[in-house]
Backbone as ProteinMPNN parsed JSONL, in Angstrom:
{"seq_chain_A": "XXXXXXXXXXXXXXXXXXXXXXXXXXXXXXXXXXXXXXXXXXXXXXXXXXXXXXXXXXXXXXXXXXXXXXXXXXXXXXXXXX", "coords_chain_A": {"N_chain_A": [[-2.015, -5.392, 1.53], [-1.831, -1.974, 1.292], [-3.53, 0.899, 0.376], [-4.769, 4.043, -0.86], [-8.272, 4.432, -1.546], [-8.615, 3.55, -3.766], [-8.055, 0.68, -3.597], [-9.939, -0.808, -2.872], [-11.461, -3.96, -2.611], [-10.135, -5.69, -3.689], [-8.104, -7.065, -2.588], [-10.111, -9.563, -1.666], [-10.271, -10.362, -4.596], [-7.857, -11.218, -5.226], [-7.269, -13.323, -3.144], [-9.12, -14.928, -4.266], [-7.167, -15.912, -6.453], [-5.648, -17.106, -5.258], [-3.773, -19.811, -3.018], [-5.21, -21.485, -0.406], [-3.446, -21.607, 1.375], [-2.656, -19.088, 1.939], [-3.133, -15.904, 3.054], [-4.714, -12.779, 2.573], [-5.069, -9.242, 2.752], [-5.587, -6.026, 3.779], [-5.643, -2.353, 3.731], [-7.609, 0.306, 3.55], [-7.179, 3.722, 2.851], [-9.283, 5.752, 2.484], [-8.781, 8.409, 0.293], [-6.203, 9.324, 0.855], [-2.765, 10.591, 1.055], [0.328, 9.55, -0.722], [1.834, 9.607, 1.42], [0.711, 9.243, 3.793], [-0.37, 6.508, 2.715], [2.502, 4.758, 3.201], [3.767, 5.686, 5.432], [1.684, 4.038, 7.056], [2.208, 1.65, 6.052], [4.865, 1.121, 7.024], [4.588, 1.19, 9.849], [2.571, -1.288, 9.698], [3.992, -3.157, 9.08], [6.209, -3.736, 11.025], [4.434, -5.931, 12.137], [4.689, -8.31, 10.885], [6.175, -10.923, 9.267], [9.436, -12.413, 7.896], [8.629, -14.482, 5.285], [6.108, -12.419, 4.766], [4.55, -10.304, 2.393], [4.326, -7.324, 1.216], [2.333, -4.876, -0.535], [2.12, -1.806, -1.836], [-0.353, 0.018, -3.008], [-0.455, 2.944, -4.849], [-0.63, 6.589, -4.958], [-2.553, 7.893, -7.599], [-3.741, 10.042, -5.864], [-1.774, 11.793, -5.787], [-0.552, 12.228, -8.427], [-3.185, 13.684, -9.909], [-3.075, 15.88, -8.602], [-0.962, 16.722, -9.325], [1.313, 16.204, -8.251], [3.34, 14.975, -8.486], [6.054, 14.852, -8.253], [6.166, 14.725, -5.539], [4.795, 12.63, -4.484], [6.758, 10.932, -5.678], [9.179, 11.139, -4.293], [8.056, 10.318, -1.713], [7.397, 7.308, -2.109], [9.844, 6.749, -2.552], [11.505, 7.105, -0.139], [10.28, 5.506, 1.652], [11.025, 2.796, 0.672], [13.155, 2.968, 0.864], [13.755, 3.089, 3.896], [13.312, 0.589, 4.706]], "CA_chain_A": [[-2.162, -4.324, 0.583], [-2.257, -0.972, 1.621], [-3.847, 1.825, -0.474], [-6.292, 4.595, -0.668], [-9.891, 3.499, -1.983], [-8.5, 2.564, -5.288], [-7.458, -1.231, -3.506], [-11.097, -1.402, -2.494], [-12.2, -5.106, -3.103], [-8.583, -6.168, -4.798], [-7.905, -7.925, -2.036], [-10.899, -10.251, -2.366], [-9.921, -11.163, -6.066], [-6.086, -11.496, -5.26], [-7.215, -14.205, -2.18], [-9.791, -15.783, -4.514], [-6.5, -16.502, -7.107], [-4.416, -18.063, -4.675], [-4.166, -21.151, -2.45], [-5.887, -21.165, 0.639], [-2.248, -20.94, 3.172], [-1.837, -17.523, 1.578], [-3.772, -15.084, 3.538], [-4.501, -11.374, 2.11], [-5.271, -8.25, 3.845], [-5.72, -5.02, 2.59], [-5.965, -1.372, 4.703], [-7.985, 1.005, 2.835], [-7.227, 4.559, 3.69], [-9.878, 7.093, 1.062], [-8.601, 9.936, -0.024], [-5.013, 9.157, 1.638], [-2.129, 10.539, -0.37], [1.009, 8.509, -0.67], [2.115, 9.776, 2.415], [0.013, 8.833, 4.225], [0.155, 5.622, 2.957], [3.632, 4.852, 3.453], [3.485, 5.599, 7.363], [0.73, 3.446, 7.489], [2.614, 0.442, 5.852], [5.901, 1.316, 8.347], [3.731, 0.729, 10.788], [1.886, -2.635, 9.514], [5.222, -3.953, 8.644], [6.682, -3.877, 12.214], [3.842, -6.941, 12.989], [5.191, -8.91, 9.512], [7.017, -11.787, 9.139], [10.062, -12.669, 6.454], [8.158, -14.262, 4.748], [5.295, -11.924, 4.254], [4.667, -9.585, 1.44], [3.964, -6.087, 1.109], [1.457, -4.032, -1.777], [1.792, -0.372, -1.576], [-0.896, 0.559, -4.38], [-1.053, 4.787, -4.651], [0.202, 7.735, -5.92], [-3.403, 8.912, -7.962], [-4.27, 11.645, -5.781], [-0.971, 12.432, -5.586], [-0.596, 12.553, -9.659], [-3.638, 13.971, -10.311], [-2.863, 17.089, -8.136], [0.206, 17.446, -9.998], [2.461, 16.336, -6.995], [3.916, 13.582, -9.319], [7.357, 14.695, -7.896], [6.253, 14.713, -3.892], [4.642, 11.753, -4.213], [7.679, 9.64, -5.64], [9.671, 11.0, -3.099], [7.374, 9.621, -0.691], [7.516, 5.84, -2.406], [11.707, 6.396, -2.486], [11.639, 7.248, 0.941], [9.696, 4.342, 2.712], [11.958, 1.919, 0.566], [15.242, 3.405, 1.669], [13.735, 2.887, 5.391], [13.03, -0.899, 4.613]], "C_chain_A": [[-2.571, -3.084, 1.342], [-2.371, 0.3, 0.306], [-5.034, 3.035, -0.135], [-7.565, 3.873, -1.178], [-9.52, 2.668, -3.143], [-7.683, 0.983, -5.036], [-8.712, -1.775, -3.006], [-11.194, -2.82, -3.427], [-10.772, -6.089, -4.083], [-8.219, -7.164, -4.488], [-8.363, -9.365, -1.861], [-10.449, -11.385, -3.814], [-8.334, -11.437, -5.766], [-6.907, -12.998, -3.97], [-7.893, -15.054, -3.409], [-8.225, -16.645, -5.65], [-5.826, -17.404, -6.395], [-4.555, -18.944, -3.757], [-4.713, -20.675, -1.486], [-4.49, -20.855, 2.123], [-1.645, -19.807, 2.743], [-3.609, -17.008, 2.33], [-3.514, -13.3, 2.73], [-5.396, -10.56, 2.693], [-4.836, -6.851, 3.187], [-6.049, -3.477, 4.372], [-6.265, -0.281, 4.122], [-8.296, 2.354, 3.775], [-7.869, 6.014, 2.398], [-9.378, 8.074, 1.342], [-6.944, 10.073, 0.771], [-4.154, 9.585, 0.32], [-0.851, 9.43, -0.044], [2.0, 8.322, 0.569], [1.649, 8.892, 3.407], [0.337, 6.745, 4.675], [1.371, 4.631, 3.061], [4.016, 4.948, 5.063], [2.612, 4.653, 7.438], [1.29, 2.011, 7.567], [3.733, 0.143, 6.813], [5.127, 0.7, 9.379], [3.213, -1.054, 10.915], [3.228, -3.051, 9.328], [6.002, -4.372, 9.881], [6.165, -5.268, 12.767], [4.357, -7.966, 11.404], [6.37, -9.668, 9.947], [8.254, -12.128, 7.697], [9.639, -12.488, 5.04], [7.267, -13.844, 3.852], [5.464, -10.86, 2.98], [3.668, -8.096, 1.824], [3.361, -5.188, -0.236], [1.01, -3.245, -1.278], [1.378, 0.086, -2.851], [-1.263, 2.074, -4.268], [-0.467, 5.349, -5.464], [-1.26, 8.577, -6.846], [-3.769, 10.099, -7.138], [-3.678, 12.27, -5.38], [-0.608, 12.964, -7.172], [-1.685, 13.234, -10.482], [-3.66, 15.129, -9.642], [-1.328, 17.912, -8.747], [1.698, 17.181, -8.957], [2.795, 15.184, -7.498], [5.527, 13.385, -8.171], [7.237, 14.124, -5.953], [6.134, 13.031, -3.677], [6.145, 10.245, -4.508], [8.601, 9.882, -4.685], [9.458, 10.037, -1.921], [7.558, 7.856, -0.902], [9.294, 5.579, -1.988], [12.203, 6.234, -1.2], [11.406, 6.288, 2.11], [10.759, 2.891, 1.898], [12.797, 2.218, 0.529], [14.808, 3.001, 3.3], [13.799, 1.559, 5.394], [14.034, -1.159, 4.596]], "O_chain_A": [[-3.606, -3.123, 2.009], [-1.479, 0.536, -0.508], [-5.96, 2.918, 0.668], [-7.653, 2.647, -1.111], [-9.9, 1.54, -3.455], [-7.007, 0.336, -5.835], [-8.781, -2.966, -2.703], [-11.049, -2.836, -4.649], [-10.818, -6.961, -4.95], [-7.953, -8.113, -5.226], [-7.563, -10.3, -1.858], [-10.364, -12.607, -3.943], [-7.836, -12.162, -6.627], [-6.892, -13.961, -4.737], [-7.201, -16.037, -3.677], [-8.193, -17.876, -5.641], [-5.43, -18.456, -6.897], [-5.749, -19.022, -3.465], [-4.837, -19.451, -1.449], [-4.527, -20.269, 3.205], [-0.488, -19.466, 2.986], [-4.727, -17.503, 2.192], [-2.431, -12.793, 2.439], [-6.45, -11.009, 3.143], [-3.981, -6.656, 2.323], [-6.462, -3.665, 5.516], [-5.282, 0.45, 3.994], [-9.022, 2.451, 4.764], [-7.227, 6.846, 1.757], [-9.425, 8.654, 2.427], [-6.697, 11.178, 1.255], [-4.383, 9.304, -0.856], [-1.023, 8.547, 0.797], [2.731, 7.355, 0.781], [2.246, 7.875, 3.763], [0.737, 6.059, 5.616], [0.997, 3.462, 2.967], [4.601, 4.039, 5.652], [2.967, 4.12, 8.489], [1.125, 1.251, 8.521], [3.703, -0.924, 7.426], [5.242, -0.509, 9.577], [3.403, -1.824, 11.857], [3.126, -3.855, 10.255], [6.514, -5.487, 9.776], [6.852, -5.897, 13.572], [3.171, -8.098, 11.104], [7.276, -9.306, 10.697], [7.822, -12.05, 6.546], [9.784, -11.636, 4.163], [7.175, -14.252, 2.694], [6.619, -10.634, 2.62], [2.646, -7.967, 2.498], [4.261, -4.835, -0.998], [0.029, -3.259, -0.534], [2.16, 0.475, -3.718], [-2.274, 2.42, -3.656], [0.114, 4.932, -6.466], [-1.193, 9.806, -6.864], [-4.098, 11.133, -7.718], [-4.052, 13.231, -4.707], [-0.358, 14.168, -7.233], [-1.41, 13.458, -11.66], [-4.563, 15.782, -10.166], [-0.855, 19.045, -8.662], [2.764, 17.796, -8.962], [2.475, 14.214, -6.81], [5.96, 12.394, -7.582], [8.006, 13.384, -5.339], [6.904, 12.307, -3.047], [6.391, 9.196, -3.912], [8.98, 8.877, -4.083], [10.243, 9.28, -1.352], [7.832, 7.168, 0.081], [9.825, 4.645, -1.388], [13.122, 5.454, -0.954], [12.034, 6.217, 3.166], [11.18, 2.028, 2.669], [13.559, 1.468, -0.081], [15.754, 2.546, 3.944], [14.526, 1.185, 6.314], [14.364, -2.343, 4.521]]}, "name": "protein", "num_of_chains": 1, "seq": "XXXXXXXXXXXXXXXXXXXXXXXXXXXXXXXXXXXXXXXXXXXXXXXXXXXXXXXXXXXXXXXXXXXXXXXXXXXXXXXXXX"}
């Protein structure tokens, strides 16, 4: 999971639901906009396997500045690179 603050502790409750040969992992970047995180996940994704999974949780302090439009760019953009 990568997010700004708002994935604080998520990770936690997502591991406690699931079996123990699932591993979860989380990269909390405050105050990051979706930019941000999006490069960040590019990045983490390079060390990723098949079958791993990816949770890109953001976009508030890109929607609450009114950059509704930048920010979905930014989401459209990292899954066209994938």
């Amino acid at each position: 999971m990568i997010s700004d603050c708002d994935v604080r502790n998520c990770a936690v409750e997502i591991q406690h639901n699931l079996d123990a040969c699932y591993e979860v992992s989380s990269f909390v970047k405050p105050g990051a906009g979706m930019y941000t995180v999006a490069n960040t996940a590019g990045d983490e994704m390079r060390k990723l396997r098949s079958e791993d999974v990816v949770v890109i949780w953001g976009g508030a302090n890109g929607t609450s500045k009114n950059n509704t439009k930048v920010t979905l760019e930014h989401v459209c953009n990292f899954v066209k690179k994938r």
